[in-house]
N, C-alpha and C positions, 0 to 999 in steps of 0.2 A: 290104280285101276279105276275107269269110269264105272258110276254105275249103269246096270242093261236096263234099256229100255221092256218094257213089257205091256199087256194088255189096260193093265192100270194105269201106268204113267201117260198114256197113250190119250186115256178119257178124261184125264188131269188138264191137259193141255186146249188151250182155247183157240179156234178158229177164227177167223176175220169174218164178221158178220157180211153178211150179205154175198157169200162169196159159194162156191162149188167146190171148194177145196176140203182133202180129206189125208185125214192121216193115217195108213194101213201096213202092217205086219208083216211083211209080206217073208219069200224066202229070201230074196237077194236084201232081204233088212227094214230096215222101218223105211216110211218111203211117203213121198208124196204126191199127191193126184191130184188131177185137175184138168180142164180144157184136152181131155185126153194124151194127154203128158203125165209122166212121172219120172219125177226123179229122188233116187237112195247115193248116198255118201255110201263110195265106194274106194277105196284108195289103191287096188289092187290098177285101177286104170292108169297110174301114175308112174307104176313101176319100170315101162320102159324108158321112163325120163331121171331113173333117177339112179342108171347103168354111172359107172363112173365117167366114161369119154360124153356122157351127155349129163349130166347133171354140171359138171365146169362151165358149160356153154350157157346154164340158164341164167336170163338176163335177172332174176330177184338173187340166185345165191352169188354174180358176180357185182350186186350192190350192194349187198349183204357182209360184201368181203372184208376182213377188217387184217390189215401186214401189223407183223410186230407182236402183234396180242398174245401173251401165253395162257396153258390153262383153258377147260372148257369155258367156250362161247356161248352166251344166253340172249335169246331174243323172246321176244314180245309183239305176238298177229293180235291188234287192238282193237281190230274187225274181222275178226275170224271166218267169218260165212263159212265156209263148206270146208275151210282148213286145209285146203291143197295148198297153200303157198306155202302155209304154216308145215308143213307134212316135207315139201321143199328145204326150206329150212332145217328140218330136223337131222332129214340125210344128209343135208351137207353136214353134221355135226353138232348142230344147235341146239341147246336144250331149250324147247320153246313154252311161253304158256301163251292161251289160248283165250280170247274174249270174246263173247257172242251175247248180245244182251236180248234180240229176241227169240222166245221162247222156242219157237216151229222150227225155225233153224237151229237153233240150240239143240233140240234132240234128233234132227237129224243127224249134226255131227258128232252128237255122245252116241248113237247107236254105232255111226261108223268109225267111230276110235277103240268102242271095246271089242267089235269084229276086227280091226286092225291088230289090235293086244292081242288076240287069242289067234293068230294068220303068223305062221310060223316065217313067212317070209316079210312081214313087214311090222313083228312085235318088236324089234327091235327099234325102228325106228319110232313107233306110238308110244315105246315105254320113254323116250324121251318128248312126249307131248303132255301138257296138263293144262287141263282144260276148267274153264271159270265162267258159270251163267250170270255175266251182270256185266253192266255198261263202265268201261272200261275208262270212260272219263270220270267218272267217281274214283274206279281201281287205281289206276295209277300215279296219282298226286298222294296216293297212302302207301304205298309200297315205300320200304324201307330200304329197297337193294335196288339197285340200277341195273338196267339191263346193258347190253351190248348193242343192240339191235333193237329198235319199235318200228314197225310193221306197218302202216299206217293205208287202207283200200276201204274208204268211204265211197258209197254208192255215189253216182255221180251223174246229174241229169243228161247229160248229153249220152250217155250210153246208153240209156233204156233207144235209142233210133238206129242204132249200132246194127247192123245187119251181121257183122262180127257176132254176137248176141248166138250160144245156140238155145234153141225154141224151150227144151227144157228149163232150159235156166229162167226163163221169164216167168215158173211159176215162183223163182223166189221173189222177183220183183213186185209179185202182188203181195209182199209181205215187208219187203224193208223198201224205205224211202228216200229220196236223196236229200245226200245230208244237209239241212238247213245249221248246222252246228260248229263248220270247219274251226274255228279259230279255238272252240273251245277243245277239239278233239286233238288240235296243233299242240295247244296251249299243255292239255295233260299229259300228251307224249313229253315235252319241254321238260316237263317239272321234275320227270324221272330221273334227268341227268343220261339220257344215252350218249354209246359213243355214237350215233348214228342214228338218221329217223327215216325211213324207206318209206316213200310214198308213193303207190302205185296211181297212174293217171293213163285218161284215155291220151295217146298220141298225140293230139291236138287241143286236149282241155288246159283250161288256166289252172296256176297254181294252186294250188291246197290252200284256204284262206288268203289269196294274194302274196303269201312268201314266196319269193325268186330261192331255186335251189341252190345250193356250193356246185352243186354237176348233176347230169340228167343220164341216164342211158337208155336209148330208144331202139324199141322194136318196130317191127311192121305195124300193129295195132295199140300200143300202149307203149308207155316210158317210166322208168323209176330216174324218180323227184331224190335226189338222196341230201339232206340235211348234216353237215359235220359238227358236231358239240365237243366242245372244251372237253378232255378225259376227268373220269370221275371224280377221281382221286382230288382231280384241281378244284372242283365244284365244292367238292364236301370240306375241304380244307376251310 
């Protein structure tokens, strides 16, 4: 169980100087403001995607896929932002954990996983999410267990022009940055030994630190970058 956000945790948390952003209580959950936008982690808006004749069809749980595997499947969102892919993942059966190293997005998405836990239609899929406030390229070169799946949706310059983009969404981009890091963020997914490294990209951006993928699967506005690695078992040997 996450813990809940509350009035406290809420004055804990530091804002971006110079900025008109706020973080407020609200009833539909912790939430945030700004340029007269807000937006709350909500997962309740996901649920018609995650019917069974439409959740097969999404292009992350059909790069996700992994034939032959027995035994629950474990993945790893190493940029969690607002945790719908990651929330994706879970319904298709994935036990996922969760990485979000900055702070304001971080507790938007621990308000809207412990509302998810207690949502009688979607505890089931949150109680297999578990979530971690810390930057995920420190996290994952210390993990001791490989995952099946790393998740890999670094912010990406070309998309903050993205008219794709909805308006909401842009007040997280006054908060995370594109990522100046890729190779090392390549690098700490590697180290884990996945069967699989899923990288989400805009439709038309370059590869994730210049790596050409094993195979791509494209939609109308974005593509998963999918990475194949040696099985575990062979690594660890």
């Amino acid at each position: 169980m996450t813990n809940q956000i509350d009035d406290t945790n809420i004055n804990l948390i530091s804002l971006p100087e110079n900025s008109n952003l706020q973080l407020q209580m609200t009833e539909e959950g912790l939430s945030l403001v700004g340029d007269g936008r807000t937006i709350c982690g909500d997962f309740t808006r996901i649920l018609p995607r995650i019917t069974h004749s439409n959740l097969s069809h999404e292009l992350l749980v059909k790069a996700s896929k992994l034939k032959g595997i027995e035994g629950p499947l474990t993945a790893i969102d190493a940029t969690a932002g607002m945790g719908e892919d990651a929330f994706l993942l879970a319904a298709a059966g994935f036990s996922v954990k969760l990485y979000e190293n900055d702070p304001i997005i971080a507790a938007l998405l621990r308000d809207a996983l412990h509302r998810a836990q207690d949502d009688p239609e979607l505890s089931a899929i949150a109680n297999r999410m578990e979530f971690f406030e810390t930057d995920s390229i420190v996290a994952l070169p210390q993990l001791e267990e490989s995952a099946d799946v790393i998740l890999l949706d670094p912010m990406f310059p070309a998309r903050q022009k993205s008219a794709l983009i909805k308006k909401k969404f842009q007040l997280l981009q006054q908060l995370e940055r594109p990522c100046s890091n890729e190779e090392e963020l390549l690098n700490a997914a590697i180290s884990n030994h996945p069967r699989r490294i899923v990288i989400k990209r805009p439709l038309k951006g370059a590869f994730l630190a210049g790596r050409k993928p094993d195979y791509s699967l494209k939609g109308k506005a974005i593509r998963y970058d999918c990475i194949v690695l040696p099985r575990n078992d062979e690594i660890r040997q």
